[in-house]
N, CA, C and O atoms as CSV, one atom per row, in Angstrom:
chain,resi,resn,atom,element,x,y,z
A,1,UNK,N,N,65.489,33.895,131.123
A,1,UNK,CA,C,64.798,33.705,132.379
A,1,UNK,C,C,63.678,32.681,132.191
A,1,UNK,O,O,63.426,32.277,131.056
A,2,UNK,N,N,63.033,32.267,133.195
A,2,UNK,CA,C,62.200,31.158,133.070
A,2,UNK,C,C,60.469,31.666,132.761
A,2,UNK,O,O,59.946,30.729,132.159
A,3,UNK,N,N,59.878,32.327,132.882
A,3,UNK,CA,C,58.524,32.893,132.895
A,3,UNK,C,C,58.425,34.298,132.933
A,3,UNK,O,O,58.862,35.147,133.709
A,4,UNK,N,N,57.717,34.337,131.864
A,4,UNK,CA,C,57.397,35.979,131.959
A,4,UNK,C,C,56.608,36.469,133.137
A,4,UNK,O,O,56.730,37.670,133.375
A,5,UNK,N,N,55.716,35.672,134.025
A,5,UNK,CA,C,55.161,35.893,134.880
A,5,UNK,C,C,55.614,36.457,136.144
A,5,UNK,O,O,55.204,37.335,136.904
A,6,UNK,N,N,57.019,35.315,136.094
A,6,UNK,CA,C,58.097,35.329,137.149
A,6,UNK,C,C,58.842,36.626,137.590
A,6,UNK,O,O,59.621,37.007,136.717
A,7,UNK,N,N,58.804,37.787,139.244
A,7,UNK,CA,C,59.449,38.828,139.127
A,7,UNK,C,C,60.647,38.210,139.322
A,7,UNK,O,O,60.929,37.089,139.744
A,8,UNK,N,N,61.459,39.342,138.854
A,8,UNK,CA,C,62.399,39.624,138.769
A,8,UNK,C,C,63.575,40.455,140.488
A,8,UNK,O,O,63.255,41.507,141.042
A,9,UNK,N,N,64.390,39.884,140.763
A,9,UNK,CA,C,64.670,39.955,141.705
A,9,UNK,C,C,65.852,41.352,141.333
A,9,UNK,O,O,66.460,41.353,140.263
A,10,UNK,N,N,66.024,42.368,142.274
A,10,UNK,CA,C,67.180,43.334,141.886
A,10,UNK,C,C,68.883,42.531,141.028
A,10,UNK,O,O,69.450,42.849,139.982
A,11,UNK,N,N,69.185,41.550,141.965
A,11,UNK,CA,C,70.315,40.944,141.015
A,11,UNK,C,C,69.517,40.323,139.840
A,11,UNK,O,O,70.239,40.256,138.845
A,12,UNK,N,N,68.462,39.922,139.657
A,12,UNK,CA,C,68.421,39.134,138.328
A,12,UNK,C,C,68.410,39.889,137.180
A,12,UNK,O,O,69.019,39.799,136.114
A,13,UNK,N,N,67.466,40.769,137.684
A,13,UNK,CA,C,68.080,42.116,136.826
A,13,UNK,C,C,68.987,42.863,136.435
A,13,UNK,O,O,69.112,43.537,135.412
A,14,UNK,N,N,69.591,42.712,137.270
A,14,UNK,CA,C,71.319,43.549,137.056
A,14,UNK,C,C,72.137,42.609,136.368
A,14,UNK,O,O,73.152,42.998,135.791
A,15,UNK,N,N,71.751,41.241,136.371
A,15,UNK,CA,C,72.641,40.084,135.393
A,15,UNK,C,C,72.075,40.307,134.265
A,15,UNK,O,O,73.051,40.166,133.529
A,16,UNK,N,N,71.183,40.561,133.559
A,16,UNK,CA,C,70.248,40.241,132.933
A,16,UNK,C,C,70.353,42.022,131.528
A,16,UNK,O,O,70.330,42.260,130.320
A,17,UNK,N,N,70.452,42.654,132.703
A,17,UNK,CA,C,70.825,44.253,132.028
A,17,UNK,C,C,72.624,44.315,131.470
A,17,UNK,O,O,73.358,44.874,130.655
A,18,UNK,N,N,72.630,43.578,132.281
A,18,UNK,CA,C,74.843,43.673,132.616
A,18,UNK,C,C,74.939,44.734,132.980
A,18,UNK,O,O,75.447,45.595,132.262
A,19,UNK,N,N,74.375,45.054,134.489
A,19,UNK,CA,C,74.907,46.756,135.077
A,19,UNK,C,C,75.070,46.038,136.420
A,19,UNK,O,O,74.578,44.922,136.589
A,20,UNK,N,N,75.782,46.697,137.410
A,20,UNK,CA,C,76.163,46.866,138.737
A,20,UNK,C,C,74.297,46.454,139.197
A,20,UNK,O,O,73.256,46.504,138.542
A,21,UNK,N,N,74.624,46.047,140.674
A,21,UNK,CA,C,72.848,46.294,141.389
A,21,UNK,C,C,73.362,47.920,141.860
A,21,UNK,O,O,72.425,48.716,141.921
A,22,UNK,N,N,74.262,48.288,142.079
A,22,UNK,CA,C,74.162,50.093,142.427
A,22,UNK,C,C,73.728,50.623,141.413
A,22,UNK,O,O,73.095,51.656,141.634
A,23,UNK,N,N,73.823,50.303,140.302
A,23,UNK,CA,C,73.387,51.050,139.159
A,23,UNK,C,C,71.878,51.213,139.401
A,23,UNK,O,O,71.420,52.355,139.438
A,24,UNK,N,N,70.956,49.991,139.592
A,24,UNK,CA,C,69.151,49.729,139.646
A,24,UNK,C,C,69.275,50.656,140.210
A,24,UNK,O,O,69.016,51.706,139.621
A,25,UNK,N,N,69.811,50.706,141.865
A,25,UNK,CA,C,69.468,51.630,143.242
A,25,UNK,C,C,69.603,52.888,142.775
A,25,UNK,O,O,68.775,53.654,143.268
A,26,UNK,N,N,70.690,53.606,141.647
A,26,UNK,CA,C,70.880,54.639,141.498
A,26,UNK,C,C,69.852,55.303,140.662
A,26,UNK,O,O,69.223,56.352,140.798
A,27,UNK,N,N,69.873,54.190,139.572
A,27,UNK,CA,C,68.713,54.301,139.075
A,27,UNK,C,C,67.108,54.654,139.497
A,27,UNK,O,O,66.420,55.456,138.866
A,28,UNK,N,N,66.714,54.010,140.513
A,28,UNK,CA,C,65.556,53.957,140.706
A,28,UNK,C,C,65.487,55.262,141.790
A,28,UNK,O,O,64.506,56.004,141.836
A,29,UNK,N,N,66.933,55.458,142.835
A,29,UNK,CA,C,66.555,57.087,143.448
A,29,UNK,C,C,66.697,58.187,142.047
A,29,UNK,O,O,66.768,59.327,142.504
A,30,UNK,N,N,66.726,58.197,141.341
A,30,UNK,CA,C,67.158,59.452,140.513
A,30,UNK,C,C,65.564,58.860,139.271
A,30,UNK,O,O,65.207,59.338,138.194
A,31,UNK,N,N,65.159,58.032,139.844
A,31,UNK,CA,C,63.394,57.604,138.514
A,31,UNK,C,C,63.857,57.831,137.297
A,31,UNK,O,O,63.712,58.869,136.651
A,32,UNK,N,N,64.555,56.623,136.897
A,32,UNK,CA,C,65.481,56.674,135.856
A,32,UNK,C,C,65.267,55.445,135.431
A,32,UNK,O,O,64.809,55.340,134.293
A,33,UNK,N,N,65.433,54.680,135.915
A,33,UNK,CA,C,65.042,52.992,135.592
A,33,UNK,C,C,63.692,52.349,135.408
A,33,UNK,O,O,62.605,52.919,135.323
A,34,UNK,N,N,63.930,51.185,135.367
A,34,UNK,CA,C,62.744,50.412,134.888
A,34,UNK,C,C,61.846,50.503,136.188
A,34,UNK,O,O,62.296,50.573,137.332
A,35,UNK,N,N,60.552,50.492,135.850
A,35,UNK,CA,C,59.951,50.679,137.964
A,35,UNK,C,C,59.733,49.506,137.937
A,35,UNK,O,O,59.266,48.702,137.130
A,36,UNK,N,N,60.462,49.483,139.756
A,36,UNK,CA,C,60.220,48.763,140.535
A,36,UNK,C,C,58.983,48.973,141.971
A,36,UNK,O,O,58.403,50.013,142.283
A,37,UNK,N,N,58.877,47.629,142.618
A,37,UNK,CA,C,58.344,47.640,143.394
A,37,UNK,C,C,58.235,46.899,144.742
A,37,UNK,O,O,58.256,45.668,144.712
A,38,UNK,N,N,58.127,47.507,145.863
A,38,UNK,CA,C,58.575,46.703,147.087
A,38,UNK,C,C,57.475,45.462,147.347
A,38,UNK,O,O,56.284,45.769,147.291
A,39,UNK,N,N,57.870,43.950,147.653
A,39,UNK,CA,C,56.929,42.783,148.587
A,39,UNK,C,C,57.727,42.995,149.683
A,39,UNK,O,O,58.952,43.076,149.592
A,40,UNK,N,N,56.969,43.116,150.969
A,40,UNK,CA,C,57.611,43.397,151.841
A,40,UNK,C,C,58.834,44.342,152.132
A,40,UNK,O,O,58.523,45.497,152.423
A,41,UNK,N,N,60.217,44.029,152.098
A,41,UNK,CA,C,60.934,44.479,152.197
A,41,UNK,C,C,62.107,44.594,150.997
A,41,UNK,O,O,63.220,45.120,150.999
A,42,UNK,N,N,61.247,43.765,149.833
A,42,UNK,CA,C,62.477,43.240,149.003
A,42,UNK,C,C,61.508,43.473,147.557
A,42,UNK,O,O,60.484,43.076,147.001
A,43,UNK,N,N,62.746,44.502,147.406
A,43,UNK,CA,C,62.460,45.448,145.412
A,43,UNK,C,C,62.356,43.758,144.442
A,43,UNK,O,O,62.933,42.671,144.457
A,44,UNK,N,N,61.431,44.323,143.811
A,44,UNK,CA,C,60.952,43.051,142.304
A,44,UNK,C,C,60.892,44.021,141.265
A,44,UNK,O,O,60.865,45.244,141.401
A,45,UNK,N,N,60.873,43.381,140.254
A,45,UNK,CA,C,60.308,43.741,138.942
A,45,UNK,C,C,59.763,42.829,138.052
A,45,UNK,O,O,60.205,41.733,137.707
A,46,UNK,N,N,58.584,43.503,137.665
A,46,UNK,CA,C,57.723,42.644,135.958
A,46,UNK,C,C,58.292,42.694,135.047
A,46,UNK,O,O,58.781,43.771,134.708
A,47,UNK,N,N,58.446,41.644,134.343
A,47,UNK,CA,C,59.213,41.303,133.042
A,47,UNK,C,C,58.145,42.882,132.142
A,47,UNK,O,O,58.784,43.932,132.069
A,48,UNK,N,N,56.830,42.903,131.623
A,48,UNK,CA,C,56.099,43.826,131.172
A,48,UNK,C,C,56.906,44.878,131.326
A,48,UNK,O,O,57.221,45.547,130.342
A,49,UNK,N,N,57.386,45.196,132.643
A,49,UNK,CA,C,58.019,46.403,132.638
A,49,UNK,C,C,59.015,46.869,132.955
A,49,UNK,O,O,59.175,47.899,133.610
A,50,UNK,N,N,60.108,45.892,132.362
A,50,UNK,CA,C,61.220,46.016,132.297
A,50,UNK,C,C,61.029,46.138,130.401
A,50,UNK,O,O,61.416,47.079,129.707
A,51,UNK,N,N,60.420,45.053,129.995
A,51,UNK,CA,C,60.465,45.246,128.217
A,51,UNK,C,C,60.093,46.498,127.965
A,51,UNK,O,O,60.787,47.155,127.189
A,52,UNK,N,N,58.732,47.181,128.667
A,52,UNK,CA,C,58.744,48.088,128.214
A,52,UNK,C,C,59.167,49.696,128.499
A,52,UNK,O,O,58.704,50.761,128.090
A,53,UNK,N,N,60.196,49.370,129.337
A,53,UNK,CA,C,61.136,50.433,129.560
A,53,UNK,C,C,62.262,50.124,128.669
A,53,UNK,O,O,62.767,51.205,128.365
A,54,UNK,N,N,62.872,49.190,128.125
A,54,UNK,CA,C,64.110,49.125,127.297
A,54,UNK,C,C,62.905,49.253,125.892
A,54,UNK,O,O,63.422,49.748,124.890
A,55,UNK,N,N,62.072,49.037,125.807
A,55,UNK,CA,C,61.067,49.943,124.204
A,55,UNK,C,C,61.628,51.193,124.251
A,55,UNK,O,O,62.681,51.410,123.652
A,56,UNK,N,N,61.015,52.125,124.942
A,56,UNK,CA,C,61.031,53.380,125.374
A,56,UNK,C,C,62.447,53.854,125.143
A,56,UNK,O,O,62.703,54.437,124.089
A,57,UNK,N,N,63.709,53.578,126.360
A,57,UNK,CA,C,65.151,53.618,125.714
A,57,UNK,C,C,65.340,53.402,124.235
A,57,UNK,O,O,65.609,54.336,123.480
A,58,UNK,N,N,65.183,52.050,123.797
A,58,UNK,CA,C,65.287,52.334,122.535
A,58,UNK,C,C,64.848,53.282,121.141
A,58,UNK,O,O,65.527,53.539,120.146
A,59,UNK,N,N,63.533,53.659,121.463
A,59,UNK,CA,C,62.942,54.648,121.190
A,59,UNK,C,C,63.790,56.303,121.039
A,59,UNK,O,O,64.232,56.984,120.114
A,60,UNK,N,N,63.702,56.395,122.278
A,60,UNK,CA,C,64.804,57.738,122.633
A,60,UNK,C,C,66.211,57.430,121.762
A,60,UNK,O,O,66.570,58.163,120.840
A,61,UNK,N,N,66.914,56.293,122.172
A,61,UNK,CA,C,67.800,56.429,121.430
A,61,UNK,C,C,68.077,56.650,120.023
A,61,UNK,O,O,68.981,57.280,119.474
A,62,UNK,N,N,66.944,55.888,119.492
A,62,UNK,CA,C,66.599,56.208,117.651
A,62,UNK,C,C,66.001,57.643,117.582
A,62,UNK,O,O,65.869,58.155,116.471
A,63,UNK,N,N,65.671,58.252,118.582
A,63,UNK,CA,C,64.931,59.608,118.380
A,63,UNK,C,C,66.063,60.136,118.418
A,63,UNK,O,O,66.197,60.791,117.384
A,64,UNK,N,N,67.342,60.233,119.333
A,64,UNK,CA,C,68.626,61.570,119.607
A,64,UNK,C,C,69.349,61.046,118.132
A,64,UNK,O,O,69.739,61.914,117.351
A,65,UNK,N,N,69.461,60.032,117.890
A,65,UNK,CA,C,70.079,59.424,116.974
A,65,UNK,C,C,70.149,60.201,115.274
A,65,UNK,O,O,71.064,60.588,114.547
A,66,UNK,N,N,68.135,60.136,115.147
A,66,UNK,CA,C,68.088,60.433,113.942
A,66,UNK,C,C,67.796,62.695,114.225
A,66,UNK,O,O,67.886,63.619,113.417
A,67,UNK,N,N,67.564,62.675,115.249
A,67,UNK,CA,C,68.004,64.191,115.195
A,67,UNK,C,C,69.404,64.589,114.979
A,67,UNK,O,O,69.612,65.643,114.379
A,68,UNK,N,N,70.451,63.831,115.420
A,68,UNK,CA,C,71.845,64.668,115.268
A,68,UNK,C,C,72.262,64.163,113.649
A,68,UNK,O,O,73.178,64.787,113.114
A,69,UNK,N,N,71.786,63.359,113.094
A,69,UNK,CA,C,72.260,63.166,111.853
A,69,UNK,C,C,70.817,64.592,111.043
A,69,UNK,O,O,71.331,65.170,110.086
A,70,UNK,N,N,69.540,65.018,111.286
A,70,UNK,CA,C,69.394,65.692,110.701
A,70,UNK,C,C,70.332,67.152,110.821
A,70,UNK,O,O,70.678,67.755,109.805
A,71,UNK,N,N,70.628,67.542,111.977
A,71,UNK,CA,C,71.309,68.670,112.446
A,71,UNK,C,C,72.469,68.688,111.285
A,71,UNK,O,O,72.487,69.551,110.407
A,72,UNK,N,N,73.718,67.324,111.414
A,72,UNK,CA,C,74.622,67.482,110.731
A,72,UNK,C,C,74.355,67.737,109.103
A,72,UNK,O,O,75.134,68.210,108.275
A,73,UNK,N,N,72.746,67.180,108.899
A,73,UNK,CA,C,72.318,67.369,107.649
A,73,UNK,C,C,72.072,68.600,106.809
A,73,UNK,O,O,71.960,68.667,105.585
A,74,UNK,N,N,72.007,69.610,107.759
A,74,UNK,CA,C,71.805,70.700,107.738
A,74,UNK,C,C,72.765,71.696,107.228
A,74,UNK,O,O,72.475,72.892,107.234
């Protein structure tokens, strides 16, 4: 993308993730996704917080990750 400054539009995001734009929408009714926020009538997102929602995912994922290998360790 061109500027970190720059929001992020619902499709640019959904190119950008490689998910459906139903996915964001589903996402964002079920507060599951990266937050967004309405200008006027039309959902954006901050680069800030989109990175730091895929931190977080990644996070979780290394967290379920290294629990089921202790479990099997067990």
């Amino acid at each position: 993308m061109e500027s970190p400054d720059r929001l992020l539009t619902v499709e640019d995001l959904a190119e950008y993730l490689g998910v459906p734009v139903a996915t964001l929408y589903a996402w964002r009714y079920h507060r599951q996704g990266p937050p967004g926020f309405r200008v006027g009538r039309h959902l954006r997102y901050r680069w800030t917080d989109i990175e730091e929602w895929i931190s977080h995912r990644v996070e979780a994922s290394q967290d379920n990750r290294s629990a089921s290998y202790r479990v099997r360790a067990d």
